[in-house]
Residue frames relative to the residue before (quaternion, step in Angstrom):
aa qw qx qy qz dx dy dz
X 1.0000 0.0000 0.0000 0.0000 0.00 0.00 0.00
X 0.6606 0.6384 -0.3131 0.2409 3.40 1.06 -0.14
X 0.3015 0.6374 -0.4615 0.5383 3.19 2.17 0.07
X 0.8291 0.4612 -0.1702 0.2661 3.47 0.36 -1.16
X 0.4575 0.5545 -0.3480 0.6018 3.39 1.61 -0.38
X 0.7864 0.3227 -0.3741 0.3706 3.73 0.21 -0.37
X 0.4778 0.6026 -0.4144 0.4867 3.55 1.59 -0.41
X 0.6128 0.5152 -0.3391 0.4940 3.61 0.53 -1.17
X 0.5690 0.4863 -0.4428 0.4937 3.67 0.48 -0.75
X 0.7318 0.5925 -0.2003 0.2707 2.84 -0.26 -1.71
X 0.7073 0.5299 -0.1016 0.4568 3.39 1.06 -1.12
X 0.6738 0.4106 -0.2669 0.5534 3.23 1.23 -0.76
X 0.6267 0.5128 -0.3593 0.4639 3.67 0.92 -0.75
X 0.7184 0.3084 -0.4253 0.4559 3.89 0.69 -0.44
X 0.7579 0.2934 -0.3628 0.4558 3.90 0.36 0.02
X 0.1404 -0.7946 0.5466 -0.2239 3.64 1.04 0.96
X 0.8784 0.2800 0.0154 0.3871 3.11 -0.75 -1.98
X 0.7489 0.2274 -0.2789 0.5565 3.87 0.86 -0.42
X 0.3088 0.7807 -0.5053 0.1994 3.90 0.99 0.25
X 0.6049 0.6984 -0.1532 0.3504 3.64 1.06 -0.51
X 0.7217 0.1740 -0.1760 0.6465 2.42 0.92 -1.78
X 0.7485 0.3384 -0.4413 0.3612 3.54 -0.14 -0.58
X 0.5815 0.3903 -0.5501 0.4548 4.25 0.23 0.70
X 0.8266 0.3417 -0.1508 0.4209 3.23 0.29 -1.49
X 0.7174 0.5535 -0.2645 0.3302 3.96 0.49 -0.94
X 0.7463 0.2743 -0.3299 0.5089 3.28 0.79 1.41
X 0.8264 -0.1262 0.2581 0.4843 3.73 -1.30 -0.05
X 0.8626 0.2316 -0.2770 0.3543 3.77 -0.05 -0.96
X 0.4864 0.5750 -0.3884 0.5309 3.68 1.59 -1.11
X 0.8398 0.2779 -0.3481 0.3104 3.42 -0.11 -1.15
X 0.4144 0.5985 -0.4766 0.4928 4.44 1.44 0.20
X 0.7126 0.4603 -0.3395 0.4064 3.73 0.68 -0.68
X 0.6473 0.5616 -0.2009 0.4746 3.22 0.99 -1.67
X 0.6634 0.4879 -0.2912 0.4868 3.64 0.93 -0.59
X 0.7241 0.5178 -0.3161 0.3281 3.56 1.06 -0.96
X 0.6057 0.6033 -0.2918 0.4289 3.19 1.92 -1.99
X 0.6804 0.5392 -0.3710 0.3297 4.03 0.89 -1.05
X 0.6352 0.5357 -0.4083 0.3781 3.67 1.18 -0.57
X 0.6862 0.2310 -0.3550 0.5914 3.52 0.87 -0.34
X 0.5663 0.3865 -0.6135 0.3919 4.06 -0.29 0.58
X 0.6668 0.4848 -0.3504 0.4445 3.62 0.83 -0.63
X 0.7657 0.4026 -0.3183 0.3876 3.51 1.16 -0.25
X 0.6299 0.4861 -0.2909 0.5313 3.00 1.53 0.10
X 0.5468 -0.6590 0.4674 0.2199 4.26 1.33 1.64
X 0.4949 0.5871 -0.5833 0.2648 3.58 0.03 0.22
X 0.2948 -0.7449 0.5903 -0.0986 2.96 -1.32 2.25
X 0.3356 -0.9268 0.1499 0.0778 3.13 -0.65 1.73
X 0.5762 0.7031 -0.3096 0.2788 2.92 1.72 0.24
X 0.5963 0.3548 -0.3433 0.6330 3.29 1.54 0.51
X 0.5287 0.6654 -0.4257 0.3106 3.63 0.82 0.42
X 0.0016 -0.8146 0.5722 0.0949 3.66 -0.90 0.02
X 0.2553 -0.7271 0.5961 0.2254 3.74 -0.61 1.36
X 0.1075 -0.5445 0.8300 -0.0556 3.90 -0.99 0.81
X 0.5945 -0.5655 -0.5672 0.0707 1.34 -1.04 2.28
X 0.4827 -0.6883 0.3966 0.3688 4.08 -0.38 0.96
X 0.1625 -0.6390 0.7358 0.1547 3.58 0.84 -0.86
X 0.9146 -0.2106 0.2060 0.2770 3.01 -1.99 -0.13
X 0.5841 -0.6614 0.3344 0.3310 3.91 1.63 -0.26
X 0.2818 0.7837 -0.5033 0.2305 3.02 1.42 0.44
X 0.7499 0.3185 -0.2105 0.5403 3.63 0.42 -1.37
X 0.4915 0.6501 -0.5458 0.1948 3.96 0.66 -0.06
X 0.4284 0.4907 -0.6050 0.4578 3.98 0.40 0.72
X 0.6319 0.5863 -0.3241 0.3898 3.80 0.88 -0.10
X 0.9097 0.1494 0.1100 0.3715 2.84 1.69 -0.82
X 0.2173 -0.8757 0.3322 0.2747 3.43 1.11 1.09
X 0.6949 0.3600 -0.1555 0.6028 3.91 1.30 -0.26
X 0.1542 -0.7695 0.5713 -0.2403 3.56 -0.71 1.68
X 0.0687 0.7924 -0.5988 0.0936 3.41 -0.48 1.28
X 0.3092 0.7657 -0.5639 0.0080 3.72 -0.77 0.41
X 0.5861 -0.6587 0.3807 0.2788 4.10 -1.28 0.50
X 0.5601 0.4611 -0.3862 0.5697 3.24 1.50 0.08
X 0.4229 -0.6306 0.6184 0.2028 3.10 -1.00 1.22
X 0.6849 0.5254 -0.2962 0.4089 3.60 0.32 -0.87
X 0.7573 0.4428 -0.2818 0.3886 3.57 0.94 -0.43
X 0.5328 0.6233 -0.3188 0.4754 3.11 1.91 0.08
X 0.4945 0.5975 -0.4390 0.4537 2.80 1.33 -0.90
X 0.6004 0.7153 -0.2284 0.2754 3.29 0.30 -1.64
X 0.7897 0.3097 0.0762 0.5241 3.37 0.59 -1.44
X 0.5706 0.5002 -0.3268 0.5634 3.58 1.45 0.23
X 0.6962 0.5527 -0.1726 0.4243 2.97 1.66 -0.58
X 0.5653 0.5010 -0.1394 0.6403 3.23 2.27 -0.38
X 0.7644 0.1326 -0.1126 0.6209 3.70 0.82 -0.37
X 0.1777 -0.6640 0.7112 0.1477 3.61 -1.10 0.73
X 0.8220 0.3996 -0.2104 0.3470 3.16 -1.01 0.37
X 0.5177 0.5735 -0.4512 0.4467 3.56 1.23 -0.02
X 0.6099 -0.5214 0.5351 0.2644 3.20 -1.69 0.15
X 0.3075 0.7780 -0.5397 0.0940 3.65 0.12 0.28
X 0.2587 -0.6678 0.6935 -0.0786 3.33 -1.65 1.09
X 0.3082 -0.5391 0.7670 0.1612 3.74 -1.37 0.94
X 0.7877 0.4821 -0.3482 0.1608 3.52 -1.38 0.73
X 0.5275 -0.7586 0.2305 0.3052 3.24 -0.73 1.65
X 0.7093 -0.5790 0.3576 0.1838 2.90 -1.66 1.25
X 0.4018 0.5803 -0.4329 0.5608 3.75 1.71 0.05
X 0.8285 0.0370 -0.0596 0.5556 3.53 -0.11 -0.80
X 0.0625 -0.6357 0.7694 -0.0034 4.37 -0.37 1.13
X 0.5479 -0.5578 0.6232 0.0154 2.79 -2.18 1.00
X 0.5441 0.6149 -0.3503 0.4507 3.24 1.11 0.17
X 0.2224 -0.8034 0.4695 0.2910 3.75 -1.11 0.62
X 0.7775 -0.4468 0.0926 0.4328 3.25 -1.58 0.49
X 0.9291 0.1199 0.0108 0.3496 3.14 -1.24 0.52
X 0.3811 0.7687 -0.4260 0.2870 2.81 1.27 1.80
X 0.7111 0.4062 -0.3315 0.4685 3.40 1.57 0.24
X 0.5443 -0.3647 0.6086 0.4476 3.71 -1.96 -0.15
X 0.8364 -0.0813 0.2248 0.4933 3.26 -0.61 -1.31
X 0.2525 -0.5896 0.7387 0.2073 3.61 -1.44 1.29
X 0.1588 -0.5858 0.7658 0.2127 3.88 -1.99 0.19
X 0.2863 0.7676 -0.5573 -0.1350 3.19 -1.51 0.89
X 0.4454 -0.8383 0.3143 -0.0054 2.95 -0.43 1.36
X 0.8011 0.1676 0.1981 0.5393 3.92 0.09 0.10
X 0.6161 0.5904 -0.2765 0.4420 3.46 1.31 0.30
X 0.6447 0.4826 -0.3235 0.4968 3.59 0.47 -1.32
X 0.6060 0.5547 -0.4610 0.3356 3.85 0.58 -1.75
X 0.6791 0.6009 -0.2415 0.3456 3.81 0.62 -0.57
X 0.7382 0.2849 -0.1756 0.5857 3.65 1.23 -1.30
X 0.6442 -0.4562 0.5684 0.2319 3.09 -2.23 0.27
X 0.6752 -0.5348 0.3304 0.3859 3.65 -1.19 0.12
X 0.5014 0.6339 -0.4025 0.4299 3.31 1.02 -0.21
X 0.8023 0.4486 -0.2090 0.3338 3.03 0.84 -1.60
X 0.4962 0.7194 -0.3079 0.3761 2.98 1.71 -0.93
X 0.7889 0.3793 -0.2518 0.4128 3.25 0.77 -1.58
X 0.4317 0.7090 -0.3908 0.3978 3.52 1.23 -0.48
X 0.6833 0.4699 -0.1450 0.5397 4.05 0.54 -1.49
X 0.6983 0.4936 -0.2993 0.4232 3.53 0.92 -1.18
X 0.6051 0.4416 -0.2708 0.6046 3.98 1.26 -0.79
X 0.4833 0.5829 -0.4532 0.4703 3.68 0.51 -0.10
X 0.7737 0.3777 -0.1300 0.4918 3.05 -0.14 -2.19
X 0.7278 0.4646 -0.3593 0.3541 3.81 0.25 -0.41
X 0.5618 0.5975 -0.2670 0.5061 3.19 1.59 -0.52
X 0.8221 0.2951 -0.0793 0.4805 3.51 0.62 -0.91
X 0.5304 0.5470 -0.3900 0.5171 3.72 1.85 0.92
X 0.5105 -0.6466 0.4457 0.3502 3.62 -0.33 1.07
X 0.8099 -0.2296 0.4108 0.3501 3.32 -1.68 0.01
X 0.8033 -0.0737 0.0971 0.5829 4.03 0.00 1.42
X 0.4103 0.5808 -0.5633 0.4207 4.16 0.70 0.09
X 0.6460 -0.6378 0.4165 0.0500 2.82 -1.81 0.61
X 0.0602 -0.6791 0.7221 0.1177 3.68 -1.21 0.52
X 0.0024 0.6946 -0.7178 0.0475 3.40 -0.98 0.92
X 0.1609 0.7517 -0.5988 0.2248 3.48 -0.52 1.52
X 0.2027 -0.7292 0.6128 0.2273 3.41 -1.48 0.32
X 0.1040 -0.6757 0.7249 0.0840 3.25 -1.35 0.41
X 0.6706 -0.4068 0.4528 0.4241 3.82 -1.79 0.63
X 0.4228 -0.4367 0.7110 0.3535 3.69 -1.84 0.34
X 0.4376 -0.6022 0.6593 0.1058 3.44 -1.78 0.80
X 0.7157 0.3625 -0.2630 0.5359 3.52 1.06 -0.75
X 0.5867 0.6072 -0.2965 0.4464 3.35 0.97 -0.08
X 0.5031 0.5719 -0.1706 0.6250 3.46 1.36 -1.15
X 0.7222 0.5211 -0.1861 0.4150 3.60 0.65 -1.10
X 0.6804 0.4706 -0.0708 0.5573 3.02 0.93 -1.34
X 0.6800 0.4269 -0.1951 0.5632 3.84 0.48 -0.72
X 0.2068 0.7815 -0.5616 -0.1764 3.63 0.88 -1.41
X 0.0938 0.7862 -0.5718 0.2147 2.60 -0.28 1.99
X 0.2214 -0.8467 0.4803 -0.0588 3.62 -0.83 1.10
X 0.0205 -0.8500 0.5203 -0.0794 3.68 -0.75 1.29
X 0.3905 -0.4868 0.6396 0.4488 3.78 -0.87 -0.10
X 0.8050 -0.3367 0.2181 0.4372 3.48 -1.70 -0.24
X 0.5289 0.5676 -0.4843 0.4045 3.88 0.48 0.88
X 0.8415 -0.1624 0.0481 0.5131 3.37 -0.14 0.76
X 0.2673 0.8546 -0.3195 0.3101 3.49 0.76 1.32
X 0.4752 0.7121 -0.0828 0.5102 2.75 2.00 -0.76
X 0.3695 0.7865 -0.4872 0.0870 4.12 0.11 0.55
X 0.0078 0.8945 -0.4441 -0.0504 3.42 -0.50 0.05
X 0.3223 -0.6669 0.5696 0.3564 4.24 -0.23 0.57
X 0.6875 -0.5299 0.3508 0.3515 3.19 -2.05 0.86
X 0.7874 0.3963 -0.3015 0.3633 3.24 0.75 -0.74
X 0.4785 0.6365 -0.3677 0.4804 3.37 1.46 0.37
X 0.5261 0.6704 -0.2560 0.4563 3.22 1.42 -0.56
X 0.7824 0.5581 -0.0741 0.2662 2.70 0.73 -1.74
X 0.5482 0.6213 -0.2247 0.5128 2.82 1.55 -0.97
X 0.5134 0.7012 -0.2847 0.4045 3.41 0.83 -1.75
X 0.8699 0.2543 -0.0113 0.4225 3.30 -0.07 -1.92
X 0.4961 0.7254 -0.4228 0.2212 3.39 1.35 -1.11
X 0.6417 0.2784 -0.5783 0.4198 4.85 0.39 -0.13
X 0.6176 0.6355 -0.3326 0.3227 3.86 0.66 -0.34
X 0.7903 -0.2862 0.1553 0.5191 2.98 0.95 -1.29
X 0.4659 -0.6440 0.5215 0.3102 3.83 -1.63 1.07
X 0.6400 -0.5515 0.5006 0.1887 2.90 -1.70 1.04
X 0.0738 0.9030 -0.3940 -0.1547 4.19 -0.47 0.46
X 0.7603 -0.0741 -0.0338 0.6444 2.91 2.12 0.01
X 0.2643 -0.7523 0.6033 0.0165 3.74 -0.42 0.36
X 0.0923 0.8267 -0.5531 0.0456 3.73 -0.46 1.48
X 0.3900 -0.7750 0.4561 0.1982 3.72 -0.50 0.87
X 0.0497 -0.7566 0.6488 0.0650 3.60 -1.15 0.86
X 0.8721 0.2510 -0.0671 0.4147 3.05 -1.82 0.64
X 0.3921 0.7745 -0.4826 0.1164 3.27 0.32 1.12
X 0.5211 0.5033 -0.3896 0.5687 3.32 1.55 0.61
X 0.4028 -0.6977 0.4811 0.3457 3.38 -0.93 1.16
X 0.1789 -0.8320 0.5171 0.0913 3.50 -0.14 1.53
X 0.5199 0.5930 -0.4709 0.3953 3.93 1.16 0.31
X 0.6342 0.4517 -0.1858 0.5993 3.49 1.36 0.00
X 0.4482 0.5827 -0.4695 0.4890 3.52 0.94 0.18
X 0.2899 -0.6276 0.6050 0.3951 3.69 -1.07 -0.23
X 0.6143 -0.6836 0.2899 0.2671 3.60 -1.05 0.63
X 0.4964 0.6083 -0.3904 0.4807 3.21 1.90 -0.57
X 0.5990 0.4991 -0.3123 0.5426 4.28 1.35 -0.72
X 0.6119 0.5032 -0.5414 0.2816 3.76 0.30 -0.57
X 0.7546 0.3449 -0.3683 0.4195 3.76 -0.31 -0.92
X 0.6484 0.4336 -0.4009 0.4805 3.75 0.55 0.48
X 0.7179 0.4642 -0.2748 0.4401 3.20 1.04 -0.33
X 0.4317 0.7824 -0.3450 0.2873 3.10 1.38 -0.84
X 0.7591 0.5189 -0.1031 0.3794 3.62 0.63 -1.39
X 0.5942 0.4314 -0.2913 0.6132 3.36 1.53 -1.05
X 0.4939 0.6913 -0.3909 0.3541 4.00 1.12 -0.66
X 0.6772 0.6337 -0.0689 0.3674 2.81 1.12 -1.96
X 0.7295 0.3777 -0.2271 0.5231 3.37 0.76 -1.20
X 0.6484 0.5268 -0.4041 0.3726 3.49 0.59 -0.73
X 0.6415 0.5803 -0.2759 0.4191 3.59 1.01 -1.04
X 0.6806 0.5645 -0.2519 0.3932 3.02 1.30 -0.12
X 0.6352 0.5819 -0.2696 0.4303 3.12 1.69 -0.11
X 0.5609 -0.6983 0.2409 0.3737 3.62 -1.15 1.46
X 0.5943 0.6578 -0.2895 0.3610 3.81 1.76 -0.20
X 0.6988 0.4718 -0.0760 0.5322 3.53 1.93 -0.91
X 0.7047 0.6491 -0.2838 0.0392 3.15 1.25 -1.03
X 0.5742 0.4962 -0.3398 0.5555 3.09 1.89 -1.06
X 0.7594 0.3304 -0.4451 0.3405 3.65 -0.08 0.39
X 0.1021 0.7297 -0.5173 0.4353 3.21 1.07 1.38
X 0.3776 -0.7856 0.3438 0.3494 3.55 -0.88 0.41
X 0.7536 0.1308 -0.1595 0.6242 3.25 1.55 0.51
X 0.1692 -0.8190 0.4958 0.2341 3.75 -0.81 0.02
X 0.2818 -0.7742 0.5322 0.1948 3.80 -1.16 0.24
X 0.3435 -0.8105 0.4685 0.0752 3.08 -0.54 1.40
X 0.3183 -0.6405 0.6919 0.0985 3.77 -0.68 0.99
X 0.2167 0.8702 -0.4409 -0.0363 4.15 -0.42 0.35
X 0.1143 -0.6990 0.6735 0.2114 4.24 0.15 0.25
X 0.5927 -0.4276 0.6632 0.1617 2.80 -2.22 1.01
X 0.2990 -0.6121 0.7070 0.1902 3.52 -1.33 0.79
């Protein structure tokens, strides 16, 4: 996987500067960005002991007064959007940070990308450097969704896994406290004039215990053992 950890870098550092606008600056960026904030906002997370891994460009950094990502270029990026944050170039396998210096880590948009190794690699990190019971709030692809869609990628979103596959995964490190679904209408097939109305009825449905794993991704809520 280590060919691929530097591609993934690599990748994020050339589309840096237009990462915004071309995810977030239109109809679909702004159906996600709308869904991922209803469950971080329901889930009180107070940023001055927090740290978003990986911050990317700073989108979620009001969550988080401490920002870590491996693209140098995306720090840049996000230093350039928040004065005053803590940010830090360096991979999320080995953080610069000592033990058991946070409440709650966010990571967002990462795992969908790595292999189990890597997974478990970031997961011993982040547990290491979360106080007594703090949080991991992370997302990872639906498995039944993946299944159900049979969808297929190279090392972009490739990564899927069911809750109770999760669970397992993470389960000596950390308990499972809740598990919110996004995006369960294929909203690339919606017309854009229907997304921000739909968005909300999306929302709620994903939230149910009959719909959620076929959601196109979940968010994990997690406590440190």
């Amino acid at each position: 996987m280590e060919d691929t950890n530097h591609i993934i870098i690599n990748y994020y550092d050339e589309i840096a500067e237009s990462y915004d606008i071309s995810r977030f600056d239109n109809t679909y960026g702004q159906y996600v960005d709308y869904q991922e904030r209803r469950v971080l906002d329901n889930l009180n997370i107070s940023p001055e002991n927090s740290l978003d891994l990986p911050c990317g460009t700073g989108r979620f950094l009001n969550y988080a007064d401490y920002g870590c990502d491996a693209s140098k270029n995306m720090v840049k990026i996000a230093a350039s959007h928040w004065n005053g944050k803590n940010l830090t170039c360096a991979d999320a396998r080995n953080l610069p940070y000592e033990d058991s210096s946070f409440d709650t880590v966010i990571t967002m948009h990462l795992l969908m990308h790595l292999d189990d190794e890597t997974i478990g690699q970031i997961m011993k990190e982040v547990h290491r450097v979360l106080r007594s019971g703090g949080r991991w709030i992370v997302d990872l692809l639906s498995d039944k969704r993946r299944k159900w869609t049979n969808t297929k990628h190279s090392w972009h979103c490739h990564k899927s896994m069911s809750i109770a596959g999760f669970n397992h995964f993470v389960g000596d490190y950390f308990q499972m406290n809740s598990v919110s679904g996004i995006m369960l209408f294929p909203v690339h097939r919606i017309p854009s004039a229907l997304r921000m109305p739909l968005r909300r009825i999306d929302y709620r449905l994903a939230q149910t215990s009959l719909l959620k794993e076929y959601s196109s991704y979940l968010i994990y809520e997690l406590c440190k053992r």
